[in-house]
C-alpha positions as CSV (number, residue, x, y, z in Angstrom):
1,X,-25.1,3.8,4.9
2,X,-24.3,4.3,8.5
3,X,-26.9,4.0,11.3
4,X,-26.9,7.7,12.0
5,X,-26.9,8.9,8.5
6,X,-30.6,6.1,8.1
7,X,-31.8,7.7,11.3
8,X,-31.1,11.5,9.7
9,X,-32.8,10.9,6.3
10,X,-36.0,9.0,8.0
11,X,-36.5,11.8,10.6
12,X,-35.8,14.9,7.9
13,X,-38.9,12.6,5.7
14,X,-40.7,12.8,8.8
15,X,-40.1,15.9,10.7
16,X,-38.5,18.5,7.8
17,X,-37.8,21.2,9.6
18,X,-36.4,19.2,13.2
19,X,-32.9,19.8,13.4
20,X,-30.9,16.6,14.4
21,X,-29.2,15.5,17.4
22,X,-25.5,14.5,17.3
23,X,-26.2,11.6,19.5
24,X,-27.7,8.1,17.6
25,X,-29.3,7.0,20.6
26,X,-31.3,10.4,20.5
27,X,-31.8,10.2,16.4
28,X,-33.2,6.9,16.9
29,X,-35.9,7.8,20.0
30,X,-36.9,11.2,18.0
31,X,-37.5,8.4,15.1
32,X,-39.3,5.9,17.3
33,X,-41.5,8.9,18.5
34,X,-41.8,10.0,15.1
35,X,-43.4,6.9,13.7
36,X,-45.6,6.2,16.5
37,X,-47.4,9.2,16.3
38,X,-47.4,10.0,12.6
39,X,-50.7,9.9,10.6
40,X,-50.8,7.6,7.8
41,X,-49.7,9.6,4.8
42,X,-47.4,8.0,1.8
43,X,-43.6,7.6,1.6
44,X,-41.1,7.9,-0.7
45,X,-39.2,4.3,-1.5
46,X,-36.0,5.8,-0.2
47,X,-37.6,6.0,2.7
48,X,-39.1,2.7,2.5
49,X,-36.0,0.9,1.9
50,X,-33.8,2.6,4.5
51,X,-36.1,2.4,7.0
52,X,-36.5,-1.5,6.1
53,X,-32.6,-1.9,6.0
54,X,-32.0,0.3,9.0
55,X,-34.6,-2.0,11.6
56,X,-33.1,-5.4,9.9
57,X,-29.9,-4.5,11.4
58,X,-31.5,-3.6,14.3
59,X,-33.7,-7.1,14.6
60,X,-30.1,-8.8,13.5
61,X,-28.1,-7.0,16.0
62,X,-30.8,-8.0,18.9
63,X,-31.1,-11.4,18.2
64,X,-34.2,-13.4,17.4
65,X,-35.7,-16.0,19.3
66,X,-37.6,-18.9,17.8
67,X,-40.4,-20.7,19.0
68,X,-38.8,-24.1,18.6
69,X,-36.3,-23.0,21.0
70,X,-39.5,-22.0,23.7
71,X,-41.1,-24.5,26.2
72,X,-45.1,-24.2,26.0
73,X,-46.7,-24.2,29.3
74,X,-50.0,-25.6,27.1
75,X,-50.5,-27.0,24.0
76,X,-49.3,-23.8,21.6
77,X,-49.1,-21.8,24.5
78,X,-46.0,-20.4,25.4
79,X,-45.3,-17.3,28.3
80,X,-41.9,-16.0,27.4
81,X,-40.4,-12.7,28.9
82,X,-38.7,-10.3,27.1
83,X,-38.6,-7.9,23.8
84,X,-41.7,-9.1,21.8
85,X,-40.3,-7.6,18.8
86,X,-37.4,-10.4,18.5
87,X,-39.9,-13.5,18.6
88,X,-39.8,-15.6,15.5
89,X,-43.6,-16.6,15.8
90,X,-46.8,-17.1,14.4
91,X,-48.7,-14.3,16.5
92,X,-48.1,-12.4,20.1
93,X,-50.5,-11.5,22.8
94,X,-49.0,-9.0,24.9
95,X,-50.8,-8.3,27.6
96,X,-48.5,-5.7,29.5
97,X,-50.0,-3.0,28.3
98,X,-53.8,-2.7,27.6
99,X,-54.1,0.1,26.6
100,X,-50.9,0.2,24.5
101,X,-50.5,3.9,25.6
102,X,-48.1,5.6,23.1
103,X,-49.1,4.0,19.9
104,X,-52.6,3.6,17.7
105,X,-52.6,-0.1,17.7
106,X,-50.5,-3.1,18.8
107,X,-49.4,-3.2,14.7
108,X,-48.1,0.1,15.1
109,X,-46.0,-0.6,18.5
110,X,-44.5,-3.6,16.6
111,X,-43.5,-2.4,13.5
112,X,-40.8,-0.2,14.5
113,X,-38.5,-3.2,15.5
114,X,-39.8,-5.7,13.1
115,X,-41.1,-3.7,10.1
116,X,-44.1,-5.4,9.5
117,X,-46.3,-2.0,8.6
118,X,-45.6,-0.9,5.4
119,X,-46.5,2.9,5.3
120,X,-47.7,3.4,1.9
């Protein structure tokens, strides 16, 4: 399925009645907002599984970087600049944004790129 035909059936699952953009770049910030700010509520697997197929392309498309490739600055410790989402690691501490405005946890923020919050 292409990238804007995912981005139409996750935002119809979450927003029925919001009509959709002909742009993907817009789809896929209407989804981002979506998600962010959606209560937790069950999903259907369709959505489930193109929603898991539709951010692997995206992690796959980005690039990942692995620790191994990282120099720590401590013992485990590593500072590294960039899009947390693509870090191949044990656990992040991301201290750019306190307050993590936009989102209801740092989980939340994450799993968008990296799908690691199930919604069901």
């Amino acid at each position: 399925m292409e990238k804007a035909k995912q981005l139409d059936l996750l935002i119809k699952e979450l927003s029925p009645t919001r009509e959709f953009p002909s742009d993907v770049d817009e789809k896929w910030r209407i989804f981002r907002a979506l998600v962010n700010m959606r209560e937790p509520k069950p999903v259907s697997s369709e959505f489930m599984t193109v929603q898991d197929d539709f951010l692997q392309s995206e992690i796959k498309s980005k690039g990942i970087t692995d620790i191994d490739r990282l120099t720590p600055v401590k013992n485990n410790i590593y500072l590294w600049r960039g899009d947390i989402t693509t870090l191949k690691v044990g656990a992040i501490v991301n201290a750019a944004n306190s307050a993590m405005l936009g989102c209801f946890s740092p989980r939340e923020c994450r799993h968008v790129k990296r799908n690691t919050l199930k919604l069901q």
